[in-house]
N, C-alpha and C positions, 0 to 999 in steps of 0.2 A: 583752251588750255586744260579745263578739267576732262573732256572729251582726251587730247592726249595722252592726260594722265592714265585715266580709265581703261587707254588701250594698251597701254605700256603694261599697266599689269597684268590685264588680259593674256596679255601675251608671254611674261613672263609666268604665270600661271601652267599657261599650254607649254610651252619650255620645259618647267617642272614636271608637268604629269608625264610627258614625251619622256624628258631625262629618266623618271621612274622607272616608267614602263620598260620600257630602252634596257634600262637593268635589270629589271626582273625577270626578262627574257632571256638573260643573259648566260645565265650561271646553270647552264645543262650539266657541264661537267663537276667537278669535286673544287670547290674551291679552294687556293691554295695562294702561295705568297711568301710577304717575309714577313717572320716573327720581329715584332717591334718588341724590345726585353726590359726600356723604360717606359712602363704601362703607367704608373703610378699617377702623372698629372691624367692621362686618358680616363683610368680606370675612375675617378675622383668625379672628373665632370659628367660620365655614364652614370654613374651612383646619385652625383647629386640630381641629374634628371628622374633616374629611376622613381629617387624617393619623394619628388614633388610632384604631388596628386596633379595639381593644375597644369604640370608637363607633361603627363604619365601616367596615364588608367590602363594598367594590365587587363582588364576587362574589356577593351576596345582594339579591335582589331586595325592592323596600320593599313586598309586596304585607300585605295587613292580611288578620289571619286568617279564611276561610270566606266570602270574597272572590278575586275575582277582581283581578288587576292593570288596570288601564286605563290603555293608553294613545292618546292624542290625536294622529292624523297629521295634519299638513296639507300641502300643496303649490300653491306660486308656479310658476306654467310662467311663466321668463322669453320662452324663443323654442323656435320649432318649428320645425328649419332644414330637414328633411328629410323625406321620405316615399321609399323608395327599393325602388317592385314588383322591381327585379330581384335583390337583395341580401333583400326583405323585413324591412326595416329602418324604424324611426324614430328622428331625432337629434331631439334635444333639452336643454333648456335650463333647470334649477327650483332654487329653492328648496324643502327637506322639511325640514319643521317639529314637533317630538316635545313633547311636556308630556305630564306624567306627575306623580303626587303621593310624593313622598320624604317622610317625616314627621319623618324622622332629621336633614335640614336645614332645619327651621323657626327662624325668628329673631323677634323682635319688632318689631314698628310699627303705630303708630294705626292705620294706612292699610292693611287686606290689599289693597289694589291699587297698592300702592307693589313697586317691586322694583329690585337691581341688577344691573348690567352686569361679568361676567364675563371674563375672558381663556378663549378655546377650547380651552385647557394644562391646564385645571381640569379638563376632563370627562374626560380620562384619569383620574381619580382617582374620576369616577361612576360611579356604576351606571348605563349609559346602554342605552334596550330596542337589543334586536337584531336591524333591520330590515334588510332588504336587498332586490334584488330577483329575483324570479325569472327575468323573461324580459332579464337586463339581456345584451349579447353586449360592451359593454364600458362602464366607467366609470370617469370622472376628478372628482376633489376638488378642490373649485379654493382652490391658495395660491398667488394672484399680485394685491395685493402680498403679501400674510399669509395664513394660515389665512382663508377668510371662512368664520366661524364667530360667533354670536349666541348667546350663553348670558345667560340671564336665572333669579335665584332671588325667589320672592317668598316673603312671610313663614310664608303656609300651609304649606310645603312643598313648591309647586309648581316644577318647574324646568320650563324652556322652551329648548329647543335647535334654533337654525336651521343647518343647512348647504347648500351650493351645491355642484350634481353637474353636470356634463354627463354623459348615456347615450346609448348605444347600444341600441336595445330591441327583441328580435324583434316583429314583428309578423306573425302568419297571415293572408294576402290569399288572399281568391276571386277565381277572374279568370273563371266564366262569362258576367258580363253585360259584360266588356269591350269599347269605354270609358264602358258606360253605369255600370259598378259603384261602389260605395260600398263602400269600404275602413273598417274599424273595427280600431284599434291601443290597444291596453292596457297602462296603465301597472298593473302588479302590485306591491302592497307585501307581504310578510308576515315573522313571525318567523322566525329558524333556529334557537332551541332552545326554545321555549315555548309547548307546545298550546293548543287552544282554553280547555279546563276551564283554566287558571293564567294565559294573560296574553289580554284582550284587546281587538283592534284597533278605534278609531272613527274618521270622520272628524272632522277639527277644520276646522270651517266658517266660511266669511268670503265676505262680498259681493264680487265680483268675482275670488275668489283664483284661480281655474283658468283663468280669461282666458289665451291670453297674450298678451304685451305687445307680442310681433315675432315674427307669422311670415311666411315669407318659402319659398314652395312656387310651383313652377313647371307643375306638374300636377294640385294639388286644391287645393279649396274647406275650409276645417276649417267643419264646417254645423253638428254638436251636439257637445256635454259630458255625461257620464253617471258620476256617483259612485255606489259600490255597496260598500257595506258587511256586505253577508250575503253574505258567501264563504267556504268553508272547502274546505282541501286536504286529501285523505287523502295521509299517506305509509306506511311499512312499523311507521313508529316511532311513530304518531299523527296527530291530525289536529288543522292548524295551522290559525289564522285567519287570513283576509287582507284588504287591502281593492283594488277594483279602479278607476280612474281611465279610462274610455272617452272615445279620441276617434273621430267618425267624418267621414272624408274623401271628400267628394262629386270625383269626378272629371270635371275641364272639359273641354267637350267641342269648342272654337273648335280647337283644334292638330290634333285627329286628324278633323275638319270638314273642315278647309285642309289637312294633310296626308294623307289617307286617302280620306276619301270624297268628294272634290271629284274628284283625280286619277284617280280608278276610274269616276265616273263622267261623264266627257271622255273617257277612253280607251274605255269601252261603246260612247258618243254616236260617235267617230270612226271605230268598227268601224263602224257601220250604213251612212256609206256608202258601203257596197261594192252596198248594194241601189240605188242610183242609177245606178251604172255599167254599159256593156253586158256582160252574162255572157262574151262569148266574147273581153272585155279580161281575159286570163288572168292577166298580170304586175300589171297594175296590181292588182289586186284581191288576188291572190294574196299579193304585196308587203305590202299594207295590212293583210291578214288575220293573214298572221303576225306582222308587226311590233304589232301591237294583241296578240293574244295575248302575247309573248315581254315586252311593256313592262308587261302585267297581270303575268304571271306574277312579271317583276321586282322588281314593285313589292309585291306581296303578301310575297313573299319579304324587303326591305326592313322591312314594317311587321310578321312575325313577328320578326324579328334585334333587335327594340329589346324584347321580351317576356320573361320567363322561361322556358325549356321546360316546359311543363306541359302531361300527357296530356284535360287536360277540353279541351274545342270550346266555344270563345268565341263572344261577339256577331261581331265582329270576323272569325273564319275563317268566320263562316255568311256575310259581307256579299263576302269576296274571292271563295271559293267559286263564289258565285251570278254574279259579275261576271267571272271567267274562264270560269265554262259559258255565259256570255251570248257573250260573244265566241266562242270555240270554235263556238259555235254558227251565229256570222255565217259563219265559215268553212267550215261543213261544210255553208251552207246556200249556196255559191257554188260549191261543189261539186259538188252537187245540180244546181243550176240549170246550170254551164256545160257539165254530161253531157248536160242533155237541150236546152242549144243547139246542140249537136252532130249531133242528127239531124237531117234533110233533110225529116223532114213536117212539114206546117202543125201539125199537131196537137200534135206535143211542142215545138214552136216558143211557141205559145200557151202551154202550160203550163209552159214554165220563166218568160213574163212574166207569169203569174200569180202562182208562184213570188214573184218579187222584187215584187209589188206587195202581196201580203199580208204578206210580213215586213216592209214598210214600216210597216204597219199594226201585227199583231202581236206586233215586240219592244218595240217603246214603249208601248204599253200591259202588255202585263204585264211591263216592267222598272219602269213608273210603279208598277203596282199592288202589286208585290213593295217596293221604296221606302217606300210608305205603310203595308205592314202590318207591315213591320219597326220601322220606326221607332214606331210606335203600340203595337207589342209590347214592345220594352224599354224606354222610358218606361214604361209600365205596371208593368211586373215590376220593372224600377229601385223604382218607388216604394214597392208592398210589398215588397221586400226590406230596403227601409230601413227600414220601419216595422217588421219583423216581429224583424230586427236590433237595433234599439234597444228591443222590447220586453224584450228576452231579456237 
């Protein structure tokens, strides 16, 4: 008899943790239901649990034994207000979303997809996981006008807790294919005291949830979304799970078009010509030469000051580079030529209009042809780098 007894709960036991389990797995998506609006006897015997310690140690996590804890992240990106290469920064805007199974606050109803609506005063008194972020450089909770805070209990045990952050999030930029590059910024979630073996991390998934709603960027394109839930960090103390949220930012290329490579090359175009003019017009040419070089040089200098310092050689310094040794070059080829319009034979006469009749020829074509292979080079490499990026 005691032997049956023995087994009965045995087995009710495995029943239990299976029912659990069963649940916890359960709720990938946003959970959702009907608002139950006579909370009051609910909310009463939730409170009286809460506040009896021998029911109720907020300190103790509700994980079922030889099991893992699971909890369910989600995130609402309201707005995207920033992307910021010089700072290496993104601002931003979400809702993060936690469900998780407490077993300790289960209550009855027909309906498990019924549940109710909470004051966000209450979760000071839960066991709530302990998320935070890693790459965060700052963050605000937003109580304006109240806490905005969304606590939801449903009858399984499920609790559901939204809150609203704005952050500050570092983000790592490459800047070699600049401004053909594609910036990719991560939102990091993970625990701060609960390794992988004891709690953990999934996403909790919903049709449109990563959208955001408003963003508002004046230098990139947001082009994909990337959720990634096999992450783990080693630390000295263990190793924690995490999940990671990838955005990747295609950068436009209409500003640094009109600002950059239009004026570079006008200013090339207006060095040339110095080859129309007669060589032994010293000032004029002379004049044109430097003032082309010194307004390249300026302007190059302009478009590194809006940059980060960073020691790698950009798209960008290969495109100014080439267009200040183009010019340089008008001038040290007027140079050239107004030495040998200097002498008195026919013969070097001839050959400084030789001189200016093949650089007519040959800086336009090979500044064309440099144009075309540059441009054809990063697009290229732009493309697989996004692709190879986003595999990763």
């Amino acid at each position: 008899m005691l032997f049956l007894c023995n087994h009965r709960l045995l087995l009710a036991s495995a029943v239990h943790i299976l029912y659990i389990s069963h649940m916890a797995e359960a709720f990938e998506a946003v959970p959702n239901g009907q608002l139950i609006t006579d909370i009051e006897p609910i909310l009463t015997q939730l409170t009286r649990i809460l506040d009896t310690k021998r029911m109720y140690n907020r300190h103790v996590a509700p994980r079922v034994k030889g099991h893992k804890m699971l909890v369910r992240v989600g995130v609402n990106i309201q707005t995207i207000n920033a992307v910021d290469e010089i700072s290496r920064e993104m601002h931003m805007n979400l809702f993060v979303r936690l469900a998780w199974i407490d077993h300790r606050l289960k209550w009855y109803s027909a309906n498990e997809t019924n549940y109710i609506v909470a004051g966000g005063d209450i979760s000071d008194k839960l066991w709530v996981p302990d998320i935070f972020f890693p790459n965060e450089r700052l963050g605000i909770k937003h109580t304006v006008t109240q806490n905005n805070v969304n606590l939801r209990f449903y009858p399984n045990g499920q609790i559901f807790l939204i809150v609203r952050y704005s952050l500050i999030l570092a983000c790592d930029m490459a800047f070699e294919l600049f401004p053909f590059d594609t910036q990719v910024c991560i939102l990091h979630l993970e625990s701060i005291k609960y390794t992988h073996d004891f709690m953990e991390l999934k996403w909790m998934y919903a049709d449109y949830d990563i959208d955001p709603v408003y963003v508002k960027l004046a230098k990139f394109d947001l082009v994909d979304k990337q959720l990634n839930d096999d992450c783990n960090r080693s630390y000295p103390i263990g190793i924690f799970n995490c999940l990671e949220l990838k955005f990747f930012f295609k950068r436009q290329l209409g500003y640094h078009f009109v600002e950059t490579y239009l004026p570079c090359i006008l200013i090339v175009f207006a060095s040339w010509i110095s080859f129309w003019l007669d060589p032994k017009s010293a000032p004029a040419r002379t004049s044109l030469g430097v003032t082309s070089l010194l307004t390249i040089f300026g302007h190059g200098n302009h478009v590194k000051a809006s940059l980060p310092p960073v020691s790698v050689l950009k798209a960008i310094d290969i495109w100014i580079m080439v267009c200040e040794f183009y010019v340089f070059a008008t001038l040290v080829e007027f140079i050239l030529a107004n030495w040998m319009a200097r002498k008195e034979s026919l013969h070097h006469y001839r050959r400084h209009r030789n001189i200016d009749q093949m650089s007519r020829k040959l800086f336009p074509v090979t500044f064309i042809v440099f144009c075309l292979l540059y441009s054809f080079y990063y697009i290229q490499v732009k493309g697989n780098y996004y692709d190879i990026v986003r595999i990763k």
